[in-house]
C-alpha positions in Angstrom: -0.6 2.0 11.7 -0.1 2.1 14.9 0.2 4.8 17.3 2.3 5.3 20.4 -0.1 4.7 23.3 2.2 2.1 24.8 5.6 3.6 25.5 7.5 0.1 25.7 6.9 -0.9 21.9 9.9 0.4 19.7 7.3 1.7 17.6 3.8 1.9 17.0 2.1 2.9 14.0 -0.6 2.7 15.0 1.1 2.0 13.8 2.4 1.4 13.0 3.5 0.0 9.5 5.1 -2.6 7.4 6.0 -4.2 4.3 6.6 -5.7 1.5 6.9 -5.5 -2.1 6.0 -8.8 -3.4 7.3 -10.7 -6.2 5.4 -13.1 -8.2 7.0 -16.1 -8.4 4.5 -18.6 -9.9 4.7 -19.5 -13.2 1.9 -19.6 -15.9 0.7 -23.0 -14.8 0.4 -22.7 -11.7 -0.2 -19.1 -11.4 -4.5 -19.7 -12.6 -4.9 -22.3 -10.2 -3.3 -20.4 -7.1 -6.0 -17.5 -8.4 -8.5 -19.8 -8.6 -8.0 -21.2 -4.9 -8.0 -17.7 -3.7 -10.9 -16.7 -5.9 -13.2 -20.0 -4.4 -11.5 -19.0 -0.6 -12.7 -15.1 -0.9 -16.6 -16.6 -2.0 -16.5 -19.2 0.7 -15.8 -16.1 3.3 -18.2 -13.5 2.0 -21.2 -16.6 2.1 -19.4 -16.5 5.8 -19.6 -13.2 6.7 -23.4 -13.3 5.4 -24.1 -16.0 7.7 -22.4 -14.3 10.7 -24.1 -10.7 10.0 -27.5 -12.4 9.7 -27.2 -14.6 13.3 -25.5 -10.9 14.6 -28.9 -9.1 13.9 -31.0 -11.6 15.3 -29.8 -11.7 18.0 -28.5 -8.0 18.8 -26.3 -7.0 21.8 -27.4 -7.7 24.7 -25.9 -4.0 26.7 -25.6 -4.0 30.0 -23.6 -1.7 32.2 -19.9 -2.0 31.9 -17.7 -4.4 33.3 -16.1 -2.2 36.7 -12.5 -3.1 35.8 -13.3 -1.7 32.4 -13.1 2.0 33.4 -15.7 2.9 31.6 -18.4 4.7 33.7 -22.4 5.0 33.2 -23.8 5.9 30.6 -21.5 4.3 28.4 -22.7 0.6 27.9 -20.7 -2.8 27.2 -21.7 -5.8 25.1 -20.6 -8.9 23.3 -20.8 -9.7 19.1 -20.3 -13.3 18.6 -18.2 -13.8 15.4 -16.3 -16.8 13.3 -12.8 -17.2 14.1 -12.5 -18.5 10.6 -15.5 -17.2 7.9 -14.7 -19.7 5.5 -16.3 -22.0 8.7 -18.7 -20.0 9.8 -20.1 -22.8 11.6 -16.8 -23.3 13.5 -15.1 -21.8 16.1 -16.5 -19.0 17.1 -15.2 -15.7 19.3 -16.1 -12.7 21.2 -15.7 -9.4 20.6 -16.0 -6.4 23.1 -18.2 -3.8 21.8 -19.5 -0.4 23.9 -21.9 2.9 23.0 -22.9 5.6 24.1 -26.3 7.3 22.9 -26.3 10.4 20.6 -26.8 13.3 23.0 -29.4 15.1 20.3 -33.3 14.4 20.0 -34.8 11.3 18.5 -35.3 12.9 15.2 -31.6 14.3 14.9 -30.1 10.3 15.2 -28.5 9.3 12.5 -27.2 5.9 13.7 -24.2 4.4 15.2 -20.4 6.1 14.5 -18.0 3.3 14.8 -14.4 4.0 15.8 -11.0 2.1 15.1 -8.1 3.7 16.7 -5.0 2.5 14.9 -2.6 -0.2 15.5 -2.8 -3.1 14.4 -3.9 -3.6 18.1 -5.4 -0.3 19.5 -8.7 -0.4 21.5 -11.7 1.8 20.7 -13.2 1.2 23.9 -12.4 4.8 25.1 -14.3 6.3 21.6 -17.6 7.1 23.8 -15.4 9.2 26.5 -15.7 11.8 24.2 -18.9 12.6 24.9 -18.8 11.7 28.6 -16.0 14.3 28.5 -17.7 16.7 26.6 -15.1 17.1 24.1 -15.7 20.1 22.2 -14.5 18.8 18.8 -16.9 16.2 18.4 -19.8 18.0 20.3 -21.9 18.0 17.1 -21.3 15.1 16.0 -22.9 13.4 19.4 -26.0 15.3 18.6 -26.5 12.5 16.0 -24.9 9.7 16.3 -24.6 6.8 19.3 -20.3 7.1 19.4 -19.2 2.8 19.3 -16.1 1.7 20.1 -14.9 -2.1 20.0 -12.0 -4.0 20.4 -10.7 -5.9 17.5 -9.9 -9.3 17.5 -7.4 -10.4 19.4 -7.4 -6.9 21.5 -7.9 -6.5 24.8 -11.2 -7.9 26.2 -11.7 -9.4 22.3 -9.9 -13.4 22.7 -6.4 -11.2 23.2 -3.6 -13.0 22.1 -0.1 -12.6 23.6 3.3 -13.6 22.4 5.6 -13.6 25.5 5.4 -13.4 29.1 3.8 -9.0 29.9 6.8 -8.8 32.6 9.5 -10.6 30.4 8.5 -8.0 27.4 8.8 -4.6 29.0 11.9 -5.7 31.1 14.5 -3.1 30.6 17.2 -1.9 29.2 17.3 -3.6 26.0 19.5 -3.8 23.9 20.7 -0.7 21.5 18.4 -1.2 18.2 21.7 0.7 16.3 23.6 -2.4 15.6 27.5 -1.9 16.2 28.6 -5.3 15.2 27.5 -8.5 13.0 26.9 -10.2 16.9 24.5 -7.2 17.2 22.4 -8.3 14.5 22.8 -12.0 14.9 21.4 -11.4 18.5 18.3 -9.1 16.9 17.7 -11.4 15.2 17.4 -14.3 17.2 15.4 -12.6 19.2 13.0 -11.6 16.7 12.6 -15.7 15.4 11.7 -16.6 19.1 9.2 -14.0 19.5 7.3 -15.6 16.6 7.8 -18.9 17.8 6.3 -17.4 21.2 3.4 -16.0 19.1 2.4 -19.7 17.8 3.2 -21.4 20.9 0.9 -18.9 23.0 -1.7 -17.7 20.5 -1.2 -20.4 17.6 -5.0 -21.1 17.1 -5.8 -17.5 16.7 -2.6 -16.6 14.3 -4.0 -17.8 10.7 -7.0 -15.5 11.0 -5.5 -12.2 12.8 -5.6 -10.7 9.0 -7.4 -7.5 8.4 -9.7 -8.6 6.1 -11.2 -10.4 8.5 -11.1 -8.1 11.0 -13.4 -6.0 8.3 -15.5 -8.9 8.2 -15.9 -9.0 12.3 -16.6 -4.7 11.7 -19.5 -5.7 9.2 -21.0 -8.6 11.5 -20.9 -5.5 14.6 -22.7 -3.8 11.9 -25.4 -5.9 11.9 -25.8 -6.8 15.3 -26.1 -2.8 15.9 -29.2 -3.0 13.9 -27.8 -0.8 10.7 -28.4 -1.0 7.4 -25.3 0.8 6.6 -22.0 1.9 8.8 -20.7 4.7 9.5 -17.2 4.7 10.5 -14.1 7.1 11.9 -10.4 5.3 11.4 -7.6 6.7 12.5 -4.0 5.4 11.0 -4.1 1.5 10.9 -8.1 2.5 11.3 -7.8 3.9 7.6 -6.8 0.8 6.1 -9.5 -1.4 8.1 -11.7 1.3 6.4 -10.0 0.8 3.2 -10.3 -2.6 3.3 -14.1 -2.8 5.0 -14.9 0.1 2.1 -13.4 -2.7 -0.8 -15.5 -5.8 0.7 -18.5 -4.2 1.8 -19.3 -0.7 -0.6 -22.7 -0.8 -0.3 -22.6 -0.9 3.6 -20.8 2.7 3.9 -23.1 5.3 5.0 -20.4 7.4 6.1 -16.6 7.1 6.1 -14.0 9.3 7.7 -10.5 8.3 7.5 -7.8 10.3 9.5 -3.7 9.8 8.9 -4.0 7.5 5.9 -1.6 4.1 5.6 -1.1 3.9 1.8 -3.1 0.9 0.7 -0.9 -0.2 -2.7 -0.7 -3.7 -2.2 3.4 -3.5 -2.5 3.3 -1.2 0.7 1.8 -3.8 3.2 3.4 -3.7 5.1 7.2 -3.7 4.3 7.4 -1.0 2.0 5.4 0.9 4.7 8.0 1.0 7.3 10.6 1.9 5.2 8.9 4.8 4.3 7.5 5.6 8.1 11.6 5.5 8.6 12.7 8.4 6.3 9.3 10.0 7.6 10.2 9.8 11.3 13.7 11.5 10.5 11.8 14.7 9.0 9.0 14.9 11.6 11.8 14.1 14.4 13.9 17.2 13.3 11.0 19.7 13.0 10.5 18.7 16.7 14.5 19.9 16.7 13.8 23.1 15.1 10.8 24.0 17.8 13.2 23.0 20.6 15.9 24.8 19.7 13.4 28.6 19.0 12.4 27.9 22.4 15.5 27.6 23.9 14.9 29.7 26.6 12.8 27.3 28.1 14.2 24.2 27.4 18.0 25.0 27.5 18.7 22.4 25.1 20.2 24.8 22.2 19.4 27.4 19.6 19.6 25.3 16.7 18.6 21.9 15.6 22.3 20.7 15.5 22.7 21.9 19.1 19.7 19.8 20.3 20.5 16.7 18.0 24.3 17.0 19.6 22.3 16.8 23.2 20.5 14.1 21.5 23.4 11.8 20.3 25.4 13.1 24.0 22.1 11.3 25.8 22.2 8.5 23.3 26.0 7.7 24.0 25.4 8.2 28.0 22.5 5.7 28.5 24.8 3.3 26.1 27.5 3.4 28.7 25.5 3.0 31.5 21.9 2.7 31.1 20.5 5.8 33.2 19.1 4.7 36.2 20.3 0.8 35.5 17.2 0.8 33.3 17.3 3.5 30.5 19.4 3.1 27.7 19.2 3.6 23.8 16.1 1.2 23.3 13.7 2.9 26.2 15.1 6.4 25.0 14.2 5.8 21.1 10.3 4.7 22.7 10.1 7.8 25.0 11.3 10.1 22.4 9.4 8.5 19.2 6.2 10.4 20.5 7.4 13.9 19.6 7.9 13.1 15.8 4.2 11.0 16.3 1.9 14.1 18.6 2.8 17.4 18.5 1.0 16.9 22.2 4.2 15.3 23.2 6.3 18.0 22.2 6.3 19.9 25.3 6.4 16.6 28.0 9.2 14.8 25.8 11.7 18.7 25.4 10.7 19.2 29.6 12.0 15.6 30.6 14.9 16.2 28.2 16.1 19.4 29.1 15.5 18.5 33.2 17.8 15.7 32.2 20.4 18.0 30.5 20.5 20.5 34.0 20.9 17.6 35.9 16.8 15.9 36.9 18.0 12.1 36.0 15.1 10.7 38.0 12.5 12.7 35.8 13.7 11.0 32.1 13.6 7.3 34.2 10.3 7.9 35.5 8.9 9.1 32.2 11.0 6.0 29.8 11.3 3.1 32.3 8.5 0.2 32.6 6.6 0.1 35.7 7.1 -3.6 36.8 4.2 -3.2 39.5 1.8 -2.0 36.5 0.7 -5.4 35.6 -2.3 -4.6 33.7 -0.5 -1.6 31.8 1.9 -4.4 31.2 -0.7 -6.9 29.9 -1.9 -4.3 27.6 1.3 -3.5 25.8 2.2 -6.9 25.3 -1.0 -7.7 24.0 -0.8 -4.8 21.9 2.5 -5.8 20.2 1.2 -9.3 19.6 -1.6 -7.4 17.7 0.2 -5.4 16.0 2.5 -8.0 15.0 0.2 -11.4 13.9 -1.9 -8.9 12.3 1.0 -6.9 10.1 3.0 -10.4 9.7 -0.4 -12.4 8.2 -1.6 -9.8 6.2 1.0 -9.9 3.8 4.2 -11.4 2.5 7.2 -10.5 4.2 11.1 -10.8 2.7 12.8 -13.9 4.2 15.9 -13.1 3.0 18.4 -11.7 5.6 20.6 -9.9 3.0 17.3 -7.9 2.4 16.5 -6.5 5.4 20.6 -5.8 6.1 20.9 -4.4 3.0 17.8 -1.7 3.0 18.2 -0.9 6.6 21.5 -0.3 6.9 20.9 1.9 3.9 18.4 4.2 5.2 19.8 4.2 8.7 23.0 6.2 7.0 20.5 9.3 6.7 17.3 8.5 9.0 18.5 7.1 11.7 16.4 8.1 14.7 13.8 4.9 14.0 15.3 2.6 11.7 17.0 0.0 12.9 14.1 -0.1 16.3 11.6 -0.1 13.8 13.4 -2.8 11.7 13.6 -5.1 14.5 10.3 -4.5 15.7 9.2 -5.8 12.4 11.8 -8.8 11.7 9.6 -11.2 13.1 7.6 -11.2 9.8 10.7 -12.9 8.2 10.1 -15.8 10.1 6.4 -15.7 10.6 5.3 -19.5 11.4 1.6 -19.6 9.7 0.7 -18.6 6.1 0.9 -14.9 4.7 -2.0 -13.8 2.9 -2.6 -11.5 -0.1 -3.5 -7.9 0.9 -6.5 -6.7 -0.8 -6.7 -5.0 -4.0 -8.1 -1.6 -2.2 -10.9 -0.2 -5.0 -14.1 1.6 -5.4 -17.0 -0.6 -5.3 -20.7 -0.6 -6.2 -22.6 1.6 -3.6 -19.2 3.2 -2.0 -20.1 7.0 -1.2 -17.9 9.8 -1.7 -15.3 9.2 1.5 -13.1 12.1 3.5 -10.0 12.0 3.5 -8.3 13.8 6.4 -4.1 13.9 6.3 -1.3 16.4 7.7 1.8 16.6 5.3 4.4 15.6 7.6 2.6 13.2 9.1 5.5 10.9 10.9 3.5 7.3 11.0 1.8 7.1 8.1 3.5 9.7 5.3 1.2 12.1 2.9 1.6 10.1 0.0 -0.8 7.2 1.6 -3.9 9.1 1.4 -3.0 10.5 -1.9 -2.7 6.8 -3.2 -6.3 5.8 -1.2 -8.1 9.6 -2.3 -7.2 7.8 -6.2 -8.5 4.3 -5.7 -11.6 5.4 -4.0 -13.5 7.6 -6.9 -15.4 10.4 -5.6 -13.5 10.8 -2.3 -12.3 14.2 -1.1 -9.1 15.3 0.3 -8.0 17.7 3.4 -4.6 18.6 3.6 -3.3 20.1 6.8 -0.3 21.8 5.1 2.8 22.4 7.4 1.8 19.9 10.5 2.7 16.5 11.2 1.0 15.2 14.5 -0.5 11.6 13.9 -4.5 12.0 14.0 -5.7 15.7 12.5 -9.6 14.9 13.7 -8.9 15.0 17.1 -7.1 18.6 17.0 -8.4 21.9 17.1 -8.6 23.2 13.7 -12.1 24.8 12.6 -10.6 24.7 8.7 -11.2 20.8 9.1 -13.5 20.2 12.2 -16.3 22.2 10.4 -16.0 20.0 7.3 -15.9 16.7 9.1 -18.7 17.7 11.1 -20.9 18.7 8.1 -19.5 15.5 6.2 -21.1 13.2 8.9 -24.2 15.7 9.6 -25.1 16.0 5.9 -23.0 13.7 3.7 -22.2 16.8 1.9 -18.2 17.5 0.8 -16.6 20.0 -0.6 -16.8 20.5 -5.0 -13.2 20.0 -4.6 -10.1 19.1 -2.3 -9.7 21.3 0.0 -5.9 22.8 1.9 -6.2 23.7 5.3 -3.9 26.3 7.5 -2.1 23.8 10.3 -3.4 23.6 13.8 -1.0 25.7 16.4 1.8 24.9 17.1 1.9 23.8 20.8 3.5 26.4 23.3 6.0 25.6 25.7 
């Protein structure tokens, strides 16, 4: 799922998250031969992948200091893995992918091999993964000791063959429209602008669109795996990153040395990826009012009100303001449900997000337009988020089949919007392009345990906003021998990063040892941020 590094997308789940229950439809003729095709298709990929992984460890990666526009200093190094862009053609066209490390910080002897990251998304970078030790982050301190910290960028990300779906400028121009519908002209204007935003997708990116899936994305992780020179991976996912683990841990069991997965996307086949964003919906609503609650006890500083319905009435007064007239000729409803969205995602956001909003409330307008607004002269930030989106989009719209039907999607938004309706209808038609995806939507994988597939962590707050509890519970039963850490009482997206020794010491004996606990484990949460 995606998270929300990139303050112009209406939501990220890091994302972010989507869909759908799917119906069978075929009939018992036809139903064995569509099996069979996708039975042959799977075979043809994995005698693919094989191919790819065995030309990747030949020929290594070639690392090299980084690229300077990369902004990643010495010592971390940068390098290429060359990969199918379709592993059913292995011989075909082929594509890079950006790949960087940074060496384990502990002796020789102490190395136990390369940690690979995956941030989120669909459409994060883990490029920044091996700042963490060039910034001596405490947390994962012991960790470095043994293992060289890789980050890549999937396909389709960043300095990977990005794809795009509409001019950088043209997508974080602002204001936008209010996602809250108040009319039938509302949503007829949604949603044509969802049905050309895929039509940009295939005009600009078309080539790449069939094969932004994650499965193959899983197969692009093992081929990295080889050209690294491993025998096994050992691999840290954080929100959409869980799934890609999920996934990589169905295909590829005996490859997993290690596996860490933080903020856990439920991987039922009837959640991907509609279903998902439904639930991320009523999720949002509950995370978004215990940011409420903690606003309104410190009221003294924030002078927004002393109780939830004081700051929501603040909320709806803002809401109803930038509606009128967008604040500052570019803030209005849209910009104001992105800015906000990352207090119910980070409880690091709490305090920026309540300081912007209650310097708006005594009268600051310029700080809330400074913080929401797009930068125009950021170009590259620009490029980044668009690319992002596209990501996030070809990758959630071809994994899976989507709900064509209009009436659905009017119907079981407008539903939950009547008691969640701080992400909804945003979220909804961040998503609608699915309905009118223009290349083939695949079957998501049936997430299992597998021959060889060690006992995996499983790390998940229980009002987690992006991806809700009930994911990892779902992924802790399909993969047998797993164990499960529940932050009880927190919500921020991504519990591995924070401070909380309850967890950090059993991730960092989980990837030091292999060891887990006889049984699952309830942690106290992390504190609560101070104003």
């Amino acid at each position: 799922m995606r998270d929300n590094r990139r303050k112009n997308r209406v939501l990220a789940l890091g994302s972010a998250t989507a869909l759908v229950t799917a119906t069978l439809i075929a009939g018992a003729v036809s139903a064995p031969t569509a099996s069979a095709t996708a039975g042959h298709s799977q075979s043809r990929e994995a005698r693919g992948v094989a191919t790819a992984a065995e030309r990747a460890a030949k020929a290594g990666i070639d690392w090299q200091d980084c690229p300077a526009d990369w902004a990643l200093a010495k010592p971390i190094q940068c390098g290429w893995v060359t990969v199918p862009l379709d592993y059913a053609k292995p011989d075909g066209k082929q594509i890079k992918l950006a790949v960087d490390r940074i060496g384990n910080t502990g002796t020789a002897q102490e190395r136990q091999g390369a940690l690979v990251y995956n941030p989120g998304g669909p459409g994060g970078s883990g490029l920044r993964f091996p700042t963490r030790v060039t910034t001596k982050n405490p947390v994962w301190a012991n960790t470095a000791k043994a293992y060289d910290f890789v980050g890549f960028d999937p396909r389709g990300v960043g300095h990977s063959t990005p794809i795009s779906c509409i001019d950088p400028q043209e997508f974080v121009k602002a204001p936008k429209a209010d996602p809250v519908p108040g009319s039938e002209a509302d949503k007829l204007a949604q949603r044509k602008l969802a049905r050309e935003y895929a039509d940009g997708c295939y005009e600009r990116s078309g080539t790449m669109l069939p094969y932004m899936t994650t499965p193959n994305t899983a197969r692009d992780l093992d081929v990295i795996r080889a050209a690294l020179g491993e025998k096994k991976i050992n691999y840290l996912g954080v929100s959409y990153g869980t799934y890609l683990g999920a996934v990589y841990g169905t295909l590829f069991p005996g490859h997993v040395r290690r596996m860490v997965v933080d903020s856990v996307v439920d991987p039922a086949r009837d959640n991907i990826w509609y279903e998902a964003n439904l639930s991320q919906d009523v999720a949002f609503e509950g995370r978004w009012k215990d940011w409420q609650d903690w606003v309104a006890a410190n009221d003294a500083t924030f002078h927004l009100g002393t109780t939830r319905d004081a700051v929501q009435a603040q909320w709806l007064r803002l809401r109803a303001t930038a509606k009128e007239h967008p604040i500052g000729g570019v803030v209005g409803p849209a910009e104001l449900t992105s800015f906000f969205q990352s207090a119910p995602y980070y409880d690091s956001s709490w305090v920026p997000v309540a300081t912007v909003f209650g310097k708006y409330v005594a009268g600051d307008t310029q700080a809330l337009v400074d913080a929401a607004a797009p930068d125009l002269s950021d170009t590259a930030g620009n490029i980044a988020s668009e690319n992002g989106n596209a990501v996030y989009t070809a990758v959630e719209c071809t994994d899976a089949k989507w709900p064509t039907s209009w009436r659905q999607w009017d119907r079981d938004n407008t539903r939950l919007h009547q008691d969640y309706p701080f992400l909804t209808w945003a979220n909804a038609w961040m998503n609608l392009p699915c309905a009118t995806w223009p290349v083939k939507q695949r079957t998501p994988v049936d997430v299992k345990t597998g021959k060889g597939l060690p006992p995996v962590l499983i790390v998940q707050s229980t009002r987690d906003a992006a991806t809700p509890y009930a994911g990892a519970v779902e992924l802790h039963q399909r993969f047998r021998g797993s164990r499960l850490i529940t932050e009880r009482d927190a919500g921020s997206h991504g519990v591995t990063g924070l401070v909380n020794p309850c967890i950090n010491s059993r991730v960092d004996t989980y990837l030091l040892t292999g060891e887990v606990d006889a049984a699952d484990v309830t942690c106290a949460p992390h504190a609560t941020p101070k104003p």
